[in-house]
C-alpha positions in Angstrom: 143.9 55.2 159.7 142.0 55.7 156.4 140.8 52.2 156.0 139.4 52.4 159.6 137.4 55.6 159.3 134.2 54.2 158.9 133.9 51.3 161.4 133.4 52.6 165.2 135.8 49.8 166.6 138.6 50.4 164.2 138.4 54.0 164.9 138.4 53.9 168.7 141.1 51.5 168.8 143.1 52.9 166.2 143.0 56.4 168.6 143.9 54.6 171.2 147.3 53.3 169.9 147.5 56.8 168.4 147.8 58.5 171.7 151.4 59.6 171.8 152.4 57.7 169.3 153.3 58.7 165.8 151.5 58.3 163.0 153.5 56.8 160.8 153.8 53.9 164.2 150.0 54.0 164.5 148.8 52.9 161.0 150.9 49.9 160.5 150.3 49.0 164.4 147.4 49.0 163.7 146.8 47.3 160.6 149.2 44.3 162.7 146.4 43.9 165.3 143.5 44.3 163.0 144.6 41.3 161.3 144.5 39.7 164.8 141.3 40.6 165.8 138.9 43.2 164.2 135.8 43.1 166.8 135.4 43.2 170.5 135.0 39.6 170.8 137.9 38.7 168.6 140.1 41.1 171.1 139.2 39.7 173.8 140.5 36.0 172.7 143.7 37.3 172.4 146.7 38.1 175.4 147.9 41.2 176.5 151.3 39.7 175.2 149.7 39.4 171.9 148.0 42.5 171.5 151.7 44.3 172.8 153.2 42.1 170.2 151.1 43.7 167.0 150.6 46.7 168.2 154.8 47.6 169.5 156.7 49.9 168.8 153.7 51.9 170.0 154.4 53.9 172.8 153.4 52.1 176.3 152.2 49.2 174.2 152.0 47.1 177.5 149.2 49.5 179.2 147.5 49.9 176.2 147.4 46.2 175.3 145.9 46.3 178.9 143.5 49.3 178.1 142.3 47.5 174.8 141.6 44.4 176.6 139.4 46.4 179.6 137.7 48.7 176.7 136.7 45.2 174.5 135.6 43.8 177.7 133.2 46.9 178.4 132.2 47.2 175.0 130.5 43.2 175.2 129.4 43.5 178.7 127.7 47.4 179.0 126.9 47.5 174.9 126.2 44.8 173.5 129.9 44.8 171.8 128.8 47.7 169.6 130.4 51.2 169.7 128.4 53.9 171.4 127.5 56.7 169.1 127.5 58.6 172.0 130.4 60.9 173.3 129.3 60.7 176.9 128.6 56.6 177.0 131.9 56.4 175.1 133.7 58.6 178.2 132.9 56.0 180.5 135.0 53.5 178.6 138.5 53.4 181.0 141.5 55.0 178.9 138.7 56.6 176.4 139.5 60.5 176.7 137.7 63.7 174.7 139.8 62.9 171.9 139.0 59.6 171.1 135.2 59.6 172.0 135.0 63.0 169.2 136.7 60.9 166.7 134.9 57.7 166.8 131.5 59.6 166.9 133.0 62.0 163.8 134.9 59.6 161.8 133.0 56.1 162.2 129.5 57.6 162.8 130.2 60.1 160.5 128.3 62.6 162.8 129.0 66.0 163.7 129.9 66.8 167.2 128.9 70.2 166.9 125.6 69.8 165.6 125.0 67.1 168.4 126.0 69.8 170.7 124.0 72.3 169.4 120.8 70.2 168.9 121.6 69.5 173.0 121.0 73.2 174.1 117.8 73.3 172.1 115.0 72.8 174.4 112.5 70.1 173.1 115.2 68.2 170.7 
């Protein structure tokens, strides 16, 4: 996941395949789809069959072929097809759980949750 770190859309997608899924499955899975289709547009020419294609022997790689598909589709029609940099507007993408939504804001926004958080509970920030 290294070459993804920095680009909001690599990341989420990436964390997605990575959900019970082994790393050393994830990265070249990965790497198969990016090659595909490295935007939410691009993703969202593609088939489920496709995306299950590049992205197996990922673990349920039919439902989240599916989940990719609905999350591009969200992505283009409730952002613009840009990545929130938010956790809450990314936990309102379907199949996008804590995990993900801390990892796309920490490793492709290169943001700290914690600090997020704590300028939150500050009144007037």
């Amino acid at each position: 996941m290294a070459a993804e770190r920095h680009d909001p859309f690599r990341v989420l997608i990436a964390c997605l395949l990575s959900l019970r899924t082994k790393d050393e499955t994830t990265g070249p899975a990965s790497a198969r789809l990016f090659v595909l289709a490295d935007a939410p547009a691009a993703m969202l020419r593609l088939t489920p069959k496709q995306i299950e294609h590049a992205i197996f022997p990922v673990g349920f790689s039919r439902t989240k072929a599916r989940v990719i598909l609905g999350v591009c589709r969200d992505l283009i029609d409730r952002f613009g097809g840009r990545v929130p940099d938010d956790i809450d507007e990314l936990l309102t993408l379907k199949g996008v759980g804590r995990k993900p939504a801390n990892l796309v804001v920490t490793q492709g926004f290169n943001k700290l949750w914690h600090r997020l958080r704590e300028a939150r509970r500050r009144p007037g920030v």
